[in-house]
Structures are given as C-alpha cells and as structure tokens.
C-alpha positions in Angstrom: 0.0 0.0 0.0 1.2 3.7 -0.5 0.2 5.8 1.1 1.0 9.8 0.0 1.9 12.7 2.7 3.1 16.2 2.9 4.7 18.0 5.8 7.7 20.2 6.0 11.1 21.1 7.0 10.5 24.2 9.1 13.4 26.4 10.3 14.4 29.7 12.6 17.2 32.0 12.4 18.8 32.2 15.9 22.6 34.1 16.0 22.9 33.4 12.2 22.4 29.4 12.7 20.1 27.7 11.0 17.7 25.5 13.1 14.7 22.6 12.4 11.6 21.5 14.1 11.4 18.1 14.5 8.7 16.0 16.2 9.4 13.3 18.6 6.9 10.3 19.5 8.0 9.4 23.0 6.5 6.7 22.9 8.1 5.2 20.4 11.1 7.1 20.5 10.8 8.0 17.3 11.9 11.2 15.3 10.2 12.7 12.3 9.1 16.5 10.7 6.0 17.4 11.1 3.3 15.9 8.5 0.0 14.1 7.8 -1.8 12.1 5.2 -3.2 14.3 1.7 -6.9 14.4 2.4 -9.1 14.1 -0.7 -9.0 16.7 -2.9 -6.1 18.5 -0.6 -2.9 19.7 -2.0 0.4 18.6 -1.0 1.2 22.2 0.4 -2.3 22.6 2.2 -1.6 19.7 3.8 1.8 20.6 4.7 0.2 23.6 6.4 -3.1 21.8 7.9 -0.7 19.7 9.3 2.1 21.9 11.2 -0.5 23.8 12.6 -2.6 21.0 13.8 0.9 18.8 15.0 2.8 22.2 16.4 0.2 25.9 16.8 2.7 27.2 14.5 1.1 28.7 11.0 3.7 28.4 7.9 4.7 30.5 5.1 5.8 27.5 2.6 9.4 29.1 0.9 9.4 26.1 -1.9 8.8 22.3 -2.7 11.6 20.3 -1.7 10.9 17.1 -3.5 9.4 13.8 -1.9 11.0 11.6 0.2 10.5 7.8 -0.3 10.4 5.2 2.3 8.5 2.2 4.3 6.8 3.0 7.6 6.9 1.0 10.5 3.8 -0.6 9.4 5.6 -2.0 6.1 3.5 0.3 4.0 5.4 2.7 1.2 5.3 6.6 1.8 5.1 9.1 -0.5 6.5 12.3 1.7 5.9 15.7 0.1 8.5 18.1 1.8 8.5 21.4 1.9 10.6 24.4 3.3 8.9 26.7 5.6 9.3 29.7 8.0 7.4 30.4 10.7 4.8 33.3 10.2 2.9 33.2 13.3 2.1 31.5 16.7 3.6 29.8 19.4 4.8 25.5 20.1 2.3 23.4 21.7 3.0 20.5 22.2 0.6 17.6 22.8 0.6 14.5 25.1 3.5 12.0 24.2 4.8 14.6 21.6 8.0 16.5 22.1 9.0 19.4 19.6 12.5 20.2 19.8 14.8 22.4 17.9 17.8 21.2 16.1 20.8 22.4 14.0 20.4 21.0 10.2 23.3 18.4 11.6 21.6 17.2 14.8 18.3 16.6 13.0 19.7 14.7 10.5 21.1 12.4 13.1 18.0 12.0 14.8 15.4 11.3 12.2 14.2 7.7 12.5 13.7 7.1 9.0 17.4 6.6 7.0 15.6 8.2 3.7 14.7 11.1 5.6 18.5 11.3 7.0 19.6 11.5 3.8 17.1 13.7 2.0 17.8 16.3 4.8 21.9 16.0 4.3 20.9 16.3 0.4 18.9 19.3 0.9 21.1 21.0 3.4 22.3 23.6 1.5 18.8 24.8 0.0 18.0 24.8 3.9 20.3 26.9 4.9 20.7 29.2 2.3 18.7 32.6 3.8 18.8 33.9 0.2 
C-alpha cells in the first residue's frame, strides 16, 4: 500500500544558525518533521500547512517544494513524503501529550530522524536549507 503525505522542513534563524523543528513520538522514541496524510482533494502544500499547525500551533509560510521523500513506515506500507521548506509566520509551540517538539541544527536533526531516507534527503537538501537567500 502507499500511502502519500506532505509536511515540511520548518526552520528559525537564531545568532545566524540555521535550526529545524522536528517531532518526537516518545513513545516510540521516534523522530520525524512534522506531517500528515493528503486528504481528498487537498494539496500537497495545504496539507503541509493543515498539518504543522494542527501537530505544532505554528502557522507556515511555505518558501518552496523540496521534493518527496521515499520510504517504508513502521507498518511496512510505502510513503510518499511531500517536503517542503517553511518559516514560521505566526504563533507559538504546543505540544501535545506523548509529543515533544525540539529544535535542532540541520546536523543534529539529521542524526535523529528515524527514517534513513529522511536522513539523507535532509543532508541532500542541506544547503537549499540553509541558504537565507
């Protein structure tokens, strides 16, 4: 089964260093942006917003598509993971029971993402992620 998502890779400027939001399940210990499933007829970068909003109180302005990232879930099934690159516009982190949202450097969240695709879509994209251009 595939099964098709969209979330995104959002950063903040602190002292001129680059940093990402990443989710952690605590449950599971498991590491991951922000994202969702495409709802019917949804768009890959309404969903990306529905979805950091609903997962973080944070509303996004989407900078650019950063391509789909490929891999199985814990569940065996295939993902389809429609990434974007986004910067905070408004509101403030809340976090939900069994959720933790931490801020990382590019480097530190690539070595915690659970998912090896993800680790290595995130060194790939690095530089579009850090260039403030």
């Amino acid at each position: 089964m595939t099964i098709n998502k969209a979330g995104a890779i959002v950063r903040k400027i602190e002292n001129g260093e680059v940093y990402i939001l990443l989710l952690h399940l605590i449950k599971h210990d498991f590491w991951s942006f922000p994202k969702g499933h495409i709802e019917e007829g949804e768009s890959a970068e309404d969903t990306a917003k529905r979805e950091i909003l609903e997962e973080t109180g944070l509303v996004i302005n989407i900078t650019k598509p950063l391509g789909i990232a490929k891999y199985k879930d814990i569940d065996g099934n295939e993902v389809n993971l429609n990434l974007f690159l986004a910067d905070i516009e408004s509101g403030e982190l809340v976090e939900e029971e069994g959720h933790e949202l931490v801020w990382l450097t590019v480097d530190e969240a690539t070595e915690k993402l659970t998912y090896p695709e993800l680790r290595e879509f995130l060194s790939d994209k690095k530089y579009e992620i850090i260039n403030l251009e």
